[in-house]
C-alpha positions as a Markdown table, in Angstrom:
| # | Residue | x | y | z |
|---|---|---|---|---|
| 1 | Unk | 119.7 | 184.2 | 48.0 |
| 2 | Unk | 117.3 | 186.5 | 47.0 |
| 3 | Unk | 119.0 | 189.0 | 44.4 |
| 4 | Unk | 121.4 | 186.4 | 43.1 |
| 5 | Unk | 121.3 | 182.3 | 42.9 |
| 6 | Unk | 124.4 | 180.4 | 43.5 |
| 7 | Unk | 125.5 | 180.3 | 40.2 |
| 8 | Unk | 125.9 | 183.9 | 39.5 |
| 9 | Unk | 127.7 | 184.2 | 43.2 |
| 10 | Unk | 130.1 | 181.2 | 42.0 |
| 11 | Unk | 130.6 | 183.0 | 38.2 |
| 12 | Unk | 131.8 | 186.2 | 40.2 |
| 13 | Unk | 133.7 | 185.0 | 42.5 |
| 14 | Unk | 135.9 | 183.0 | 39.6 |
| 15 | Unk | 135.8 | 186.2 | 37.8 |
| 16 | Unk | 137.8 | 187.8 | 40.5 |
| 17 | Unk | 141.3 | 187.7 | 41.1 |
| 18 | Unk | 141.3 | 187.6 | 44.9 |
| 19 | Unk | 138.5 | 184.5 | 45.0 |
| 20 | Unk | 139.4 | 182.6 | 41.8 |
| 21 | Unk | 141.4 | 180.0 | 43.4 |
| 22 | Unk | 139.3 | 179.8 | 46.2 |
| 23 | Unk | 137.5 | 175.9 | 46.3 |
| 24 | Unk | 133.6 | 175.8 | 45.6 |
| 25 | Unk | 131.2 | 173.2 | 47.0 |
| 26 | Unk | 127.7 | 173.6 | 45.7 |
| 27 | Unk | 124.9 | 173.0 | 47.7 |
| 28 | Unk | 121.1 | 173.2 | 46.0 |
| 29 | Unk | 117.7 | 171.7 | 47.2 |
| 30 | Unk | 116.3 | 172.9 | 44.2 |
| 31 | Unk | 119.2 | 172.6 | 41.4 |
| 32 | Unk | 119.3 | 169.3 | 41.3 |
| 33 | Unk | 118.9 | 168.0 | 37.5 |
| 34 | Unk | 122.1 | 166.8 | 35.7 |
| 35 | Unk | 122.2 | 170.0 | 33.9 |
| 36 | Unk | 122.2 | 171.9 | 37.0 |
| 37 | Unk | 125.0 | 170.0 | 38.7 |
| 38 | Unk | 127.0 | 170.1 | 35.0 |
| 39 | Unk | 126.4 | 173.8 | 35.5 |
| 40 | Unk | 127.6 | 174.2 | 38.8 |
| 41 | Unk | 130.9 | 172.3 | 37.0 |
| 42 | Unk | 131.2 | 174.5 | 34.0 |
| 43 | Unk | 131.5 | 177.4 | 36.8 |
| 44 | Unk | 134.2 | 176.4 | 38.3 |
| 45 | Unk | 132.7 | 174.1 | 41.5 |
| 46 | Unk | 134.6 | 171.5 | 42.9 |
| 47 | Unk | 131.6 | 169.5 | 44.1 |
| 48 | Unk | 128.3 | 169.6 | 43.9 |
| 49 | Unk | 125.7 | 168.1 | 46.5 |
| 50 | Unk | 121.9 | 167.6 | 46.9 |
| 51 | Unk | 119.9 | 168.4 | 50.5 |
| 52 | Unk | 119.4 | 167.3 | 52.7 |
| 53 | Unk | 123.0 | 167.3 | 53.4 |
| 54 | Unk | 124.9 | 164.5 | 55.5 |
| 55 | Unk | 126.8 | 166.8 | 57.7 |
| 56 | Unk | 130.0 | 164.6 | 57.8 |
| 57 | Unk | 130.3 | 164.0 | 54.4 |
| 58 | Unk | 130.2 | 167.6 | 54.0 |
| 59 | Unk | 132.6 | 168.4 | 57.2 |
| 60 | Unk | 135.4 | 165.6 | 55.0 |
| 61 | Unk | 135.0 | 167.3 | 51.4 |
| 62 | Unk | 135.6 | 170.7 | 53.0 |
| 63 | Unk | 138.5 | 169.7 | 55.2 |
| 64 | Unk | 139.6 | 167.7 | 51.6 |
| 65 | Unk | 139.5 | 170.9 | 49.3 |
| 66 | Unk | 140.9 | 173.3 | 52.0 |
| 67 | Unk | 143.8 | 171.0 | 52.1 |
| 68 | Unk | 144.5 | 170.8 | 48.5 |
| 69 | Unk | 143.8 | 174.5 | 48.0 |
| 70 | Unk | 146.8 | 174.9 | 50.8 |
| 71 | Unk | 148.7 | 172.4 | 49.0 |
| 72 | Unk | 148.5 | 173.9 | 45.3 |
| 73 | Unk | 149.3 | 177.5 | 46.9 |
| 74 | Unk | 152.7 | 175.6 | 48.9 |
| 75 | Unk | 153.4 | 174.7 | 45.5 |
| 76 | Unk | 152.9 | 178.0 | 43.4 |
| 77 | Unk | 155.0 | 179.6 | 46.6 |
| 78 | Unk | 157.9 | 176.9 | 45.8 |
| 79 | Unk | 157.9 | 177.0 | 42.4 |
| 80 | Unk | 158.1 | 180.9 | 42.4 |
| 81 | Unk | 160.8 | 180.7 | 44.9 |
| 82 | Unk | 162.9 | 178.1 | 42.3 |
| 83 | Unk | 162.2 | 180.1 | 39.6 |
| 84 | Unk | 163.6 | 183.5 | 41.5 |
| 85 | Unk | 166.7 | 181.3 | 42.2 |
| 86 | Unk | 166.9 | 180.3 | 38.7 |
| 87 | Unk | 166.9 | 183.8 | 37.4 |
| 88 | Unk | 169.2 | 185.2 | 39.9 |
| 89 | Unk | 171.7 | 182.6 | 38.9 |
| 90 | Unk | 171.1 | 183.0 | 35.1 |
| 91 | Unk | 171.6 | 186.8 | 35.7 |
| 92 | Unk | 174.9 | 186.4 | 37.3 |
| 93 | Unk | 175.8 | 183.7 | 35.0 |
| 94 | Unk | 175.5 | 186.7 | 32.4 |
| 95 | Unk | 176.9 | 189.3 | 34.3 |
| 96 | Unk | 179.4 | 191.1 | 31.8 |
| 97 | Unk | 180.1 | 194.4 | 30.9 |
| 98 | Unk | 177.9 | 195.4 | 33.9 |
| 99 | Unk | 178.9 | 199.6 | 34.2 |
| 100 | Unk | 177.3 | 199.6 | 30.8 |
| 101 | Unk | 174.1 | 197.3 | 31.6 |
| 102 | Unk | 173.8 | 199.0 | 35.2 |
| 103 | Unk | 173.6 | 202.7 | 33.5 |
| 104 | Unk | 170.7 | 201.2 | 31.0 |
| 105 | Unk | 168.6 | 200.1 | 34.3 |
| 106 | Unk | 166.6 | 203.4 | 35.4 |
| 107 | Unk | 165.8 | 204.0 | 31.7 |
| 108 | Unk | 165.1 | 200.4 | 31.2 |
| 109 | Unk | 162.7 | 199.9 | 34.1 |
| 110 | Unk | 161.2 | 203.6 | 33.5 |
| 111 | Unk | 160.5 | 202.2 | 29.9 |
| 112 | Unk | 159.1 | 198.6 | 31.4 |
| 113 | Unk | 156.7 | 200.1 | 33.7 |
| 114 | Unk | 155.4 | 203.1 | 30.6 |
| 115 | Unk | 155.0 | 200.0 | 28.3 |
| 116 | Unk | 153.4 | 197.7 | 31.1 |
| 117 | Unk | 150.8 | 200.4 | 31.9 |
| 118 | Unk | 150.0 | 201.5 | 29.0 |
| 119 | Unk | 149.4 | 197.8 | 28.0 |
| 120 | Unk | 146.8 | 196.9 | 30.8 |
| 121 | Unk | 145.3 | 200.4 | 29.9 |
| 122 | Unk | 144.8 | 199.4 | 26.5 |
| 123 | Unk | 147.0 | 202.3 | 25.6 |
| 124 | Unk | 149.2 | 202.9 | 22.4 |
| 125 | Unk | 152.6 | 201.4 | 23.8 |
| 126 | Unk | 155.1 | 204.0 | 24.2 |
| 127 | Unk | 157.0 | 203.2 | 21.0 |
| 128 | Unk | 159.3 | 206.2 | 20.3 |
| 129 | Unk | 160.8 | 205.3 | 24.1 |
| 130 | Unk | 161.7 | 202.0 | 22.7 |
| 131 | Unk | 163.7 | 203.2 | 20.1 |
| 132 | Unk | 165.5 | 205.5 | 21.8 |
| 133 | Unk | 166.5 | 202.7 | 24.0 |
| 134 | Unk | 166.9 | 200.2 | 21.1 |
| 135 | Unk | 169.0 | 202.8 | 19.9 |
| 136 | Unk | 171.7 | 203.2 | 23.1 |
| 137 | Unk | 171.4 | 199.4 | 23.1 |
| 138 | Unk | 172.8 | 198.7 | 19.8 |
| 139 | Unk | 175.1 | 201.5 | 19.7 |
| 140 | Unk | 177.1 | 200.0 | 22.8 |
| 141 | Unk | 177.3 | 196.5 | 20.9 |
| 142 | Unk | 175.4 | 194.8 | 23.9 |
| 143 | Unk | 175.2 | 191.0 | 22.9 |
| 144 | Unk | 171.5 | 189.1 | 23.4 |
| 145 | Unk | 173.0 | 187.7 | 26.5 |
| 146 | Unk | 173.6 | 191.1 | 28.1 |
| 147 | Unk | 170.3 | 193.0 | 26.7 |
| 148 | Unk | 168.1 | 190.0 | 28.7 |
| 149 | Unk | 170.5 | 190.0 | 31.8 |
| 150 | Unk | 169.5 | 193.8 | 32.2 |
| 151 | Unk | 165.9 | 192.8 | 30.9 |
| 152 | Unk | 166.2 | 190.1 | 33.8 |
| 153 | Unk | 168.1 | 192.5 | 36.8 |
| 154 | Unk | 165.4 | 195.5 | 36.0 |
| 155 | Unk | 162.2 | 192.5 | 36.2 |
| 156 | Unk | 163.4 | 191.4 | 39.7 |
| 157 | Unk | 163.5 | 194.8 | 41.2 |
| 158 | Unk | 160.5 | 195.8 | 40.0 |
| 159 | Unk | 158.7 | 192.4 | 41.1 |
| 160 | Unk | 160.6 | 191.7 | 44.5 |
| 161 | Unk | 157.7 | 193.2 | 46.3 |
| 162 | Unk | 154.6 | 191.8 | 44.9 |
| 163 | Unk | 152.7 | 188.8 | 45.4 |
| 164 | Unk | 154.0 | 185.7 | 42.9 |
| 165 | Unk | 150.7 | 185.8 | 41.1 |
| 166 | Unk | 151.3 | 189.9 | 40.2 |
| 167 | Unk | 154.7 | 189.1 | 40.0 |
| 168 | Unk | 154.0 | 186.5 | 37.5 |
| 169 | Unk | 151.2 | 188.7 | 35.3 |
| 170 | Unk | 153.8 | 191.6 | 35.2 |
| 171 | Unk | 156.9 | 188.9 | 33.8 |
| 172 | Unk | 154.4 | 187.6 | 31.5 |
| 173 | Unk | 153.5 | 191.4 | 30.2 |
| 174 | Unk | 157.4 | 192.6 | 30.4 |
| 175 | Unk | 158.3 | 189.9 | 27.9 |
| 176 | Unk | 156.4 | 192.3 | 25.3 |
| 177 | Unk | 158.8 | 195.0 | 25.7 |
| 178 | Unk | 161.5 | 192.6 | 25.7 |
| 179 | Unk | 160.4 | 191.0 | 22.1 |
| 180 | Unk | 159.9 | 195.1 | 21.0 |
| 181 | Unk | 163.1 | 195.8 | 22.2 |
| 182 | Unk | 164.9 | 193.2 | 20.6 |
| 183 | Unk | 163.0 | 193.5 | 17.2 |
| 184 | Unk | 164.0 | 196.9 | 17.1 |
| 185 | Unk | 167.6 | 196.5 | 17.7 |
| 186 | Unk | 167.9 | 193.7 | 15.0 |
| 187 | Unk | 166.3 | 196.2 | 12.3 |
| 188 | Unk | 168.5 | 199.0 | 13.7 |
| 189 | Unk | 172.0 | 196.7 | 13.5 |
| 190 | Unk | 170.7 | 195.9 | 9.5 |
């Protein structure tokens, strides 16, 4: 390739979201040295082979890698699926007091999503919204149970529609407002 070798094309597509998962073969005439091929590892490459090329063995590792690629993302599909039944049974294992908990939702998600963005923007975390919320919280005597049952209701609705890998990135970033939210309560109910 003439503006780029293989190894910058391989580091980029890693480096990306969309083509992370995707399977690499290297193929190199000319990068051939064990350092080259350990290289090719360290990138991310699930093989790497010299030319000339026996076309068969190539056709089978393809056909091999595009099948457990398949297989991984049939997994990642079923476990997301189990753990969205897990959590919709936990949250109506916890279901109590609910008028209260479904009157906190719209403030609670508006607060998620404020504190979400402004964390992937490398913002100042909107704070003073947390306390206010904290505050409502801990005023209506909401146990732990309750507070991450609403945490849990608000988190489905807002991921229901995105693809299990956002899905999973945004669950992974609520749980900071969740640990804020709950840190502030305790030092408000002291």
């Amino acid at each position: 390739m003439p503006e780029m070798d293989g190894f910058e094309l391989a580091s980029l597509m890693k480096a990306n979201e969309k083509t992370k998962d995707i399977p690499i073969i290297c193929v190199s005439a000319f990068h051939t040295d064990e350092k080259d091929i350990a290289m090719g590892f360290e990138i991310g490459a699930m093989d790497y082979l010299n030319k000339p090329i026996n076309s068969k063995l190539l056709q089978s590792k393809v056909a091999l890698y595009v099948n457990l690629y398949k297989k991984t993302e049939s997994i990642k599909r079923q476990l997301y699926t189990d753990d969205k039944i897990k959590i919709a049974n936990k949250a109506t294992a916890f279901k109590a007091n609910d008028s209260l908990i479904q009157a906190l939702i719209p403030e609670y998600k508006k607060l998620l999503i404020k504190y979400i963005v402004a964390v992937r923007l490398k913002k100042i975390t909107p704070s003073d919204h947390v306390k206010v919320l904290a505050k409502q919280i801990a005023d209506s005597q909401l146990k732990a149970k309750q507070i991450i049952n609403l945490h849990v209701q608000v988190l489905e609705e807002i991921t229901k529609p995105l693809f299990p890998s956002e899905a999973n990135a945004f669950s992974l970033d609520a749980r900071l407002v969740l640990l804020e939210l709950m840190g502030t309560i305790c030092d408000l109910r002291l």
